[in-house]
N, C-alpha and C positions, 0 to 999 in steps of 0.2 A: 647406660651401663646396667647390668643384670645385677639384680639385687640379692641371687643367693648361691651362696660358696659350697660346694662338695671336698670335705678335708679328704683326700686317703692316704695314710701312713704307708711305706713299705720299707719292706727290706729282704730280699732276692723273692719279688713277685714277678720275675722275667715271664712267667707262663701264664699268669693274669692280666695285666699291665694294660696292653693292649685293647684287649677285648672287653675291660670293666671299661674303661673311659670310652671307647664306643658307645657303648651301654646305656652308659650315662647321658651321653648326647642324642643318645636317638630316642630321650623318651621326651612329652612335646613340654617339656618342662625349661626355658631359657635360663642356665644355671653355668657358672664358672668354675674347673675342676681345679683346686692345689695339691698336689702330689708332695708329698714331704718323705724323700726318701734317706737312709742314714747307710750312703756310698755301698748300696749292694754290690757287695763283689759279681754278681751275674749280671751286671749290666741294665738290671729295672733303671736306672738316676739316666742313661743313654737314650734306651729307648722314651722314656719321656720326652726329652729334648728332641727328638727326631718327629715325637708326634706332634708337636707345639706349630711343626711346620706346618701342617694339616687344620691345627685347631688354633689360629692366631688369637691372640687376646680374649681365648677362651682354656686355655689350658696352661699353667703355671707348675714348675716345679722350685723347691726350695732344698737344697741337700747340707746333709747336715755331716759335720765329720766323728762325731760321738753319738754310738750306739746308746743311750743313755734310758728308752722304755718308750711305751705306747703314750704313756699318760705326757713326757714329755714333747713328744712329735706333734700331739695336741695342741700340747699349749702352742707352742710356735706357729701350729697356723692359725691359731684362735688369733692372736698375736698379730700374724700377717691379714688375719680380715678385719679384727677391728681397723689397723693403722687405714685399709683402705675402704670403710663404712660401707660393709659388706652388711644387708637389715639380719639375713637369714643365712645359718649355720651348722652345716650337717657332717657327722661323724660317718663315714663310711669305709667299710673295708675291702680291700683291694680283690680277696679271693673268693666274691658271687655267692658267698654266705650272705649277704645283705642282697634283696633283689630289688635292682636302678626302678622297677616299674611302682615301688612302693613312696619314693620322693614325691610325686605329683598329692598320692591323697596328705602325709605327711603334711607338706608344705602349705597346702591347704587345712591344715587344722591349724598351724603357728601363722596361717594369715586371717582369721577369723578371730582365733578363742587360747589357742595355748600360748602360752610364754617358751613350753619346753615340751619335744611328742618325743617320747621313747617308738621305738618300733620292736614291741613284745612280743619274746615268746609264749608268754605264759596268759594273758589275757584270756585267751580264748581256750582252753585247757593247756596240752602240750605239744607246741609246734615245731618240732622239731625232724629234721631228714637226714638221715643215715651216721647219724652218731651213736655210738656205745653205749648200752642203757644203763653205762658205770657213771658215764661224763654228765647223760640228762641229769642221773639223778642228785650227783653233785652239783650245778648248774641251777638246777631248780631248790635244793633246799637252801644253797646259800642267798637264794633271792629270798626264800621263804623267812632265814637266818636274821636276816637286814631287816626285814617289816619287823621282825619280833624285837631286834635290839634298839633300832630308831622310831619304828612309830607310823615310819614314811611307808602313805595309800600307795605301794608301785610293787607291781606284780615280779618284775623283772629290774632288778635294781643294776646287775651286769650288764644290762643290756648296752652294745659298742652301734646299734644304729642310732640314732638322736642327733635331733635337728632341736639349732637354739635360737630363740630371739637373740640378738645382739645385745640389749639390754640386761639379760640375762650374763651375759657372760663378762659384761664390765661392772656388776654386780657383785659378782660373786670372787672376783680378783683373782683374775686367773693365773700371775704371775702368782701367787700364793698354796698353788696346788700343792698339796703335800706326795701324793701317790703318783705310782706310775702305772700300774696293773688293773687288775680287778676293781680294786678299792680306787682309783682312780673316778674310774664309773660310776661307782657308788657313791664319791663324795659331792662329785660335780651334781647330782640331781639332788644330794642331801640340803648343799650349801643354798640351793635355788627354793627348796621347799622351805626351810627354814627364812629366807626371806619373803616366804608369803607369793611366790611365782604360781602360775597356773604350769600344772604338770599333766599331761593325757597323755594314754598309753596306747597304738594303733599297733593293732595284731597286725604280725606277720610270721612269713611262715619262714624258719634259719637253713638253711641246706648247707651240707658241713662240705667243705671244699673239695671238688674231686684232684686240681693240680695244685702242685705246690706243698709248702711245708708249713703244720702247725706252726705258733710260736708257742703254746703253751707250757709253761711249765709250774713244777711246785712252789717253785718263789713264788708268785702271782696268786697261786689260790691260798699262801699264808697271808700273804700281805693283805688279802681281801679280810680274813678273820679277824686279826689284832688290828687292821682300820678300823671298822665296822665299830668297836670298841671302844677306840681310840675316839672317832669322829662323835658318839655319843658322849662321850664323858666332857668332853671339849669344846660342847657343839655351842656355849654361851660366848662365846671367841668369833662363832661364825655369824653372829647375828649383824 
C-alpha cells in the first residue's frame, strides 16, 4: 500500500478535475489521490467516480452534502487518512495553483527531517504568477501579519500546499479545528509549532488559476485577522 495521500478539496472544479489528478499520477512519486468534493452542482463528485475506473485503488472520492469550508473538507480527509494509516499527508488544490512536480522534493524533505513542509511563496522573495499586485500584496503582509503576532519562523503562514507527517496531525487534534479559511492554515502550522514539530518551508513558485472560479472571498480574509489573534491569546490551550 502507498504511504502518501493527496487531499484535493473541490467544489465545481469540472474544468480541472481531470487533468490535476493526471498530474498527479504522472509524477514518479507512488501516492494515493482523495478528492473530497461538497456535491458540485457541475458534476466534479461524477467525473471523479468515472476516473476511479482508470485509477483503481488509487484514486478515492468522499462527497459530502454540506458546503461547510475548506478548513472542513480538511479535516475529513485528514480524518479519512489517519483511520486508514496513511504515514504522509498533503493539502493540494485542485486548480494547478499548486504544481503536482513539487510533491517529489516536498515529500522528500517529510521523509528525511520535517514533521511538516509548507510549499512557499515567499521563501525565496515573491513567487507569485499572474495575480493582482492588490491580492500579492494582501497575501504577503498577512503572512508577514502572523510572524509579527505569533512568533511562528514561516514566511508563508496561508500557505494551502503542505504536506504532513501523520504524527503531526493526531497531535495536534484535528477534530478540534476551530477555522475554516485562511486562519485554518495558519492554525494547523501554529498548533504543530507550538508542540515543538519540525516545520520547513520548500519554495514554490503559485500560478493563479487560468480555469475555473476563485473561491475567495472577504469572510476568509477577516476570519484569517481576528484567528491570528484569537489563536495567540489562546494558544496555552493548544499546548
Amino acid at each position: 500500500m502507498e504511504k502518501t495521500l493527496i487531499i484535493i478539496p473541490t467544489y465545481n472544479e469540472i474544468e480541472n478535475i481531470e487533468s490535476i489528478i493526471e498530474a498527479v499520477f504522472s509524477t514518479p512519486v507512488a501516492v494515493v489521490i482523495l478528492v473530497v468534493d461538497d456535491e458540485s452542482p457541475d458534476g466534479t463528485g461524477q467525473k471523479v467516480l468515472s476516473l476511479m475506473e482508470r485509477f483503481p485503488k488509487r484514486l478515492f472520492l468522499e462527497s459530502r452534502s454540506n458546503r461547510t469550508g475548506l478548513g472542513s473538507a480538511y479535516v475529513h480527509g485528514f480524518q479519512w487518512a489517519l483511520r486508514r494509516n496513511y504515514a504522509y499527508i498533503f493539502e493540494m488544490d485542485a486548480d494547478f495553483s499548486h504544481n503536482p512536480k513539487e510533491i517529489q522534493p516536498m515529500l522528500a524533505l517529510l521523509e528525511k527531517e520535517a514533521d511538516l513542509v509548507v510549499g512557499s511563496r515567499y521563501i525565496k522573495g515573491v513567487n507569485v504568477v499572474n495575480w493582482p499586485l492588490s491580492r500579492i500584496l494582501l497575501s504577503y503582509f498577512a503572512s508577514l501579519y502572523v510572524r509579527l503576532i505569533t512568533g511562528m519562523p514561516i514566511k508563508d503562514a496561508t500557505a494551502g500546499f503542505v504536506g504532513y507527517r501523520s504524527e503531526v496531525l493526531k497531535a495536534i487534534e484535528i477534530d478540534q479545528v476551530k477555522f475554516v479559511g485562511y486562519a485554518f492554515q495558519i492554525e494547523l502550522k501554529y498548533k504543530a509549532w507550538l508542540k515543538k514539530f519540525k516545520l520547513i518551508e520548500h519554495p514554490i513558485v503559485f500560478t493563479n488559476r487560468v480555469k475555473g472560479k476563485s473561491k475567495m472571498n472577504g469572510s476568509i480574509i477577516w476570519e484569517a485577522l481576528y484567528g491570528v489573534l484569537f489563536l495567540r491569546l489562546f494558544k496555552t490551550t493548544f499546548r
